[in-house]
N, C-alpha and C positions, 0 to 999 in steps of 0.2 A: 351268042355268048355261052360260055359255060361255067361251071360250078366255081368259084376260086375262093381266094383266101386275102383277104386285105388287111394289113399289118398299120396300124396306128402308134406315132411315138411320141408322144404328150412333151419331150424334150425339145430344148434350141440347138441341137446338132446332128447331123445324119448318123445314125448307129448299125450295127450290125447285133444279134441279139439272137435269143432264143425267145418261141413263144407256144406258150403252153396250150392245145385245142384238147374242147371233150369230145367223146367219142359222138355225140351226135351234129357236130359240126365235123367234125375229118371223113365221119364215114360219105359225107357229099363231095369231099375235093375228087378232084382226077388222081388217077391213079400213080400218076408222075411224080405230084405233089407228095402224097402220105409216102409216097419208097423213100423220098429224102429225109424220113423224122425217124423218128425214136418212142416207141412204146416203153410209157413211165408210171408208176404209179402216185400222184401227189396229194397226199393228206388222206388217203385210203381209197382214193378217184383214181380211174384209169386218165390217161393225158396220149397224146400225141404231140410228142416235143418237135417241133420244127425249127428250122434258119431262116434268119432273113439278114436280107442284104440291105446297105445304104438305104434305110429306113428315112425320107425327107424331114428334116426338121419343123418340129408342129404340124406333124402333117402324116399323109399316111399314103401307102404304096399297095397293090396288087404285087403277091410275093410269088414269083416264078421261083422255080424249082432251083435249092441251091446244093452242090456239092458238098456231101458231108465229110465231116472234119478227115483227115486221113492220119495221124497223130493216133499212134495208141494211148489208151485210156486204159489202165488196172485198177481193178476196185479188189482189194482182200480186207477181213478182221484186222490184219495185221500191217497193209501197205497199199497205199494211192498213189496212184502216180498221173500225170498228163505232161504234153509239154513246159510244163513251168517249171513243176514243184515235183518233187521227190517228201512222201509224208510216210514217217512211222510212226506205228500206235504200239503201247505197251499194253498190258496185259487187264488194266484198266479204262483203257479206250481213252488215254493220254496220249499229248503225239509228243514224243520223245526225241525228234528229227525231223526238218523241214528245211530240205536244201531244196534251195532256187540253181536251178540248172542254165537258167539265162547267165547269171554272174558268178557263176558254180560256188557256192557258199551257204555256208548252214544259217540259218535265219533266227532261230533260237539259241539264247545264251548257253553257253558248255555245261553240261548239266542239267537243264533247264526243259522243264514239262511244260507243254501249252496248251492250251483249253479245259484249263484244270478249274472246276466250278468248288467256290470256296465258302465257307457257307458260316457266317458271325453273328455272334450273338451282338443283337442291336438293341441298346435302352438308352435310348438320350436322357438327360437330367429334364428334359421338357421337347413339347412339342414332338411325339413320338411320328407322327406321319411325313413330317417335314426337317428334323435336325438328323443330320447324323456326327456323333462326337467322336473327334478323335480314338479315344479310348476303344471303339467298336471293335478292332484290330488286335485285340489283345486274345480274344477266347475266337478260334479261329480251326472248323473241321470240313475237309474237304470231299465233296460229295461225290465218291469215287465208286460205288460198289455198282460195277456193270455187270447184267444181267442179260442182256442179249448185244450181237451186234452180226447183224445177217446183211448182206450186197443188197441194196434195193434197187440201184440202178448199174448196168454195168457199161454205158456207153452205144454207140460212138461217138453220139452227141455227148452225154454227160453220163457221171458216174456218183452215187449217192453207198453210201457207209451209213446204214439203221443203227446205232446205240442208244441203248435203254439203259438208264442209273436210275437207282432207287436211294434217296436219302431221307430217314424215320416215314413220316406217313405220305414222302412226296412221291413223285415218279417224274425222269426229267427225260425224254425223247426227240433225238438226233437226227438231223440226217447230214453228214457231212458230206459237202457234194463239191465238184468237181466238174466244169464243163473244157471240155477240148481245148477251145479258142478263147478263154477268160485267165485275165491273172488274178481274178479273184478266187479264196478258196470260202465258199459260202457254208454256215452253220444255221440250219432252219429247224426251227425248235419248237418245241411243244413240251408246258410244264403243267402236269396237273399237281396244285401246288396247295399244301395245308397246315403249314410251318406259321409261328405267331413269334413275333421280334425275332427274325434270322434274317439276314441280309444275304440277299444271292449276289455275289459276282463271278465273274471268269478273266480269267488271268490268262499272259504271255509272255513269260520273260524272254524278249528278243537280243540279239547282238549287233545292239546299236547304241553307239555314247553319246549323248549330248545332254547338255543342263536346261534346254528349253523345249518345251512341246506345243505342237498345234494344233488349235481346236476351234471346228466349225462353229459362227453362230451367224444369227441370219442377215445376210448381206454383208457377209465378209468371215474373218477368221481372228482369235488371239492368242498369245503365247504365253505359256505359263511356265514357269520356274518346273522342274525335275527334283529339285531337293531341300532339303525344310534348312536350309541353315540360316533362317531370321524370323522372326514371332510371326511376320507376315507371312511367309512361305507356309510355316505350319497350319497358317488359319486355313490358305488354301489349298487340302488335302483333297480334295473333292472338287470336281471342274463341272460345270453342264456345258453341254456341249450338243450340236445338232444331230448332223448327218456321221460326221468323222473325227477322230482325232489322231495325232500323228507325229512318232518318233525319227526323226533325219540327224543322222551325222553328214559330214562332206557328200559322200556320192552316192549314197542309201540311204533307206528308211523305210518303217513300215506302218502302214496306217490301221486303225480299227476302226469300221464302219459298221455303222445300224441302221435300222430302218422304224424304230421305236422307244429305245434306248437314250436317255440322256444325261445321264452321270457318268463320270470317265474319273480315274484317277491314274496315272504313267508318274510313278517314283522309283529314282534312276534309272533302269533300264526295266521293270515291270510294268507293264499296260493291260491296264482292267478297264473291266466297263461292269455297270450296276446292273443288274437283270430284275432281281425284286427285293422291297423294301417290308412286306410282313408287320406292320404296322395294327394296332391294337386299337389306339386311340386317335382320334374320335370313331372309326368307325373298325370293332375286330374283324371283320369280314374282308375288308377293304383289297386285300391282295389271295384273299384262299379262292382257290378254284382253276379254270384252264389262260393257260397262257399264251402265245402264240406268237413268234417272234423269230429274227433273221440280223446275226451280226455276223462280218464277214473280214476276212484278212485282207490285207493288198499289201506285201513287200513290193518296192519300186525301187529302181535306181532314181538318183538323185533327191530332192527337196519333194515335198506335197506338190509343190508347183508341176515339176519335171515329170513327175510321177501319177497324175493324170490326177489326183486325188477325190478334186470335188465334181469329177463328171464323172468316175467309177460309183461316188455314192448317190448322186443323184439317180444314177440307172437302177441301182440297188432297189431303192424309192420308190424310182417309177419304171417300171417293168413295159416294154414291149406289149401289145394287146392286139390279140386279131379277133376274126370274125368271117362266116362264111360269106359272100354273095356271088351275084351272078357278075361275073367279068368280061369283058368283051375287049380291047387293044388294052394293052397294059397303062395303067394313070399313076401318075406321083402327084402330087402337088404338096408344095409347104407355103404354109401362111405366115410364116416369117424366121428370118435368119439372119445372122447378125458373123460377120464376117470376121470379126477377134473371138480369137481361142479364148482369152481373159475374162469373156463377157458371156454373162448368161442369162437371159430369158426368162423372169421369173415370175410375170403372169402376164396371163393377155384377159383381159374383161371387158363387159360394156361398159361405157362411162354412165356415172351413177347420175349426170342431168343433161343427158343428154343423147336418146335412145341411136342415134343415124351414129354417134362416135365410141371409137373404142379404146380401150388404154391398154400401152404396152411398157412395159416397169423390165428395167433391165437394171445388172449392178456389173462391175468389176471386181474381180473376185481372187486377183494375184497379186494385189498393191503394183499396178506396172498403169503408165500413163500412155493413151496411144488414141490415134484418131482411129473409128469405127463406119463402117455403114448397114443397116440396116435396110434388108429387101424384104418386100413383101409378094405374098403368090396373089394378089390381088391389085389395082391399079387406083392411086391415092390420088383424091381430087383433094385432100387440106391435110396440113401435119402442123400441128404445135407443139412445144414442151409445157409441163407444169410441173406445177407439185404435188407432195404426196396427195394432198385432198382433193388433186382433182382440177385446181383452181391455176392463180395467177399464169394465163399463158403468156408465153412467149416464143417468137420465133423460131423455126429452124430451117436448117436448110434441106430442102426434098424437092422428088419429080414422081413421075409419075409411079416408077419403079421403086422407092424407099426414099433413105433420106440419109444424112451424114451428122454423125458428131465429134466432138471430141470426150475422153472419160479421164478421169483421176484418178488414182489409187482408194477401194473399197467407195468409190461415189456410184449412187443410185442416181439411175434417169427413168423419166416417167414422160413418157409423149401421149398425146392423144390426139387419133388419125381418123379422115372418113375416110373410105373406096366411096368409087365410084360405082353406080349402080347399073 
């Protein structure tokens, strides 16, 4: 056996992915391996960026050497580009320009600056850490004064864009990045942050109509009104939302994804997301200091559904992970996979009375109804359903290989399995 590299995807679907090694795990793979990566620097850490392929769902693979992207990748101060996306930046390290080259079309409204961080003065009449009032919206300066913006990555895996803003005592740093084979365009951020009642967001006015918008919440998704024309609508200026939230007309749309973030607000065609709230009371400290965080674009053709939505943010989420060891024939294995695109996997644990069983909790996640089966990379000697606590089982139907159900629109199923030993 020799040195190799085994790629882990904590996901319910086979992925293809980038994964980030430190120099003292690369410098042990073969040499076959490391010529397929990309020397990166991430968070001031050298990385050896690598590919991987059809990664086994819940599961993990020995990553043989994959062919790197052939797709030019431009990284300048002033233009990115990859297969997707076509990005200009103004002179402010604003993108000014975002045509998608799949559906040749500008992505941003005529006019219209994106990733512009906006920065309000925030005093609610009460409950400074937790309300935010309407009114916030009125005293409103944009934290635009860019001080550096140098190439940190330039490809052929991925390509990153450094910008540094400075607004009053903060410092807000970028790296706007770009990988070859991703339609996401990721923003990974670092704020050292000393601002007291100022609300950070970032903004996107895209060119997309619709009066409804969709947003993640856990085990399933809701839609919200786009515009305040009833006292209800006004109340709800401000969404939380999980993973994503999401603008679609007829045959497009584009989503905002986080991976920490959970305030969103999309009024008519503007989509923001909350970054930091600077809150005084109860505690003045409560937001001053480093920040660290990752919100990222996804235009799609068609609806969130069509458009890959909530498995772009869960990848977001949950990143690709390797690790060196000694490899010997190449092994995949996954511990379970569930055969509808609609259904996703959203924990596997031990059962909490009952150490030999395990629970696997899956939901529906496109409001679409359809029969499913579920396989496991282990061989099941008992399957039942229950509930969330664990308890009332009941039958289902399995062999040795998985088991079959049928799902609802946004219904959560919770089985608990032994294998055999």
């Amino acid at each position: 056996s020799e040195r190799g590299l085994v790629v882990f995807n904590p996901l319910s679907w086979a992925r293809d992915g980038l994964v980030e090694v430190p120099p003292d795990t690369a410098d042990r793979l073969p040499d076959a391996v490391r010529a397929a990566g990309q020397l990166a620097q991430v968070d001031g850490e050298p990385r050896l960026l690598l590919p991987a392929a059809n990664v086994p769902s819940l599961g993990f693979a020995t990553s043989a050497p994959v062919e790197s992207a052939r797709e030019p990748l431009t990284v300048t101060p002033e233009l990115l580009e990859n297969h997707f996306y076509r990005l200009a930046l103004n002179e402010r390290g604003q993108i000014v320009s975002l045509f998608d080259k799949r559906r040749e079309r500008e992505v941003l409204a005529r006019g219209g600056r994106g990733n512009v961080f906006q920065a309000f003065e925030d005093k609610p009449m009460a409950f400074d850490a937790w309300d935010v009032d309407i009114y916030y919206g009125e005293k409103m300066a944009e934290a635009d004064d860019l001080v550096e913006a140098a190439v940190e990555e330039s490809g052929p895996l991925r390509g990153a864009l450094r910008l540094v803003w400075r607004f009053r005592d903060s410092t807000i740093t970028q790296r706007l990045t770009l990988v070859a084979d991703s339609p996401r365009i990721d923003f990974r951020t670092e704020v050292d942050w000393h601002e007291a009642q100022v609300l950070l967001k970032v903004a996107f006015p895209v060119s997309v109509r619709a009066t409804r918008a969709t947003y993640d919440i856990a085990f399933g998704s809701v839609e919200r009104p786009t515009h305040w024309n009833t006292s209800w609508d006004w109340a709800r200026f401000e969404v939380p939302a999980h993973k994503w939230a999401d603008l679609s007309e007829g045959d497009y749309g584009v989503a905002l994804l986080n991976d920490c973030k959970y305030g969103y607000d999309i009024h008519n065609n503007v989509m923001r997301l909350t970054l930091i709230k600077s809150a005084v009371r109860p505690d003045p400290l409560a937001d001053k200091g480093r920040h660290v965080f990752t919100y990222s674009l996804l235009p799609h053709t068609g609806d969130w559904r069509l458009g890959n939505v909530p498995r772009e943010a869960y990848a977001l989420n949950y990143p690709l992970l390797a690790v060196a060891a000694q490899v010997g024939a190449p092994v995949r294995f996954s511990l379970a996979e569930v055969d509808a695109s609609n259904v996703i996997i959203e924990t596997v644990k031990r059962a909490e009375d009952d150490p030999d069983a395990w629970i696997i909790r899956l939901y529906e996640f496109a409001q679409s109804r359809r029969a499913a089966r579920l396989t496991f990379g282990r061989r099941l000697r008992r399957a039942v359903e229950c509930n969330l606590v664990e308890q009332d089982e009941r039958p289902v139907e399995f062999d040795a290989a998985g088991l079959r159900f049928d799902i609802a629109p946004f219904e959560i199923k919770t089985f608990k399995v032994w294998f055999k030993v």
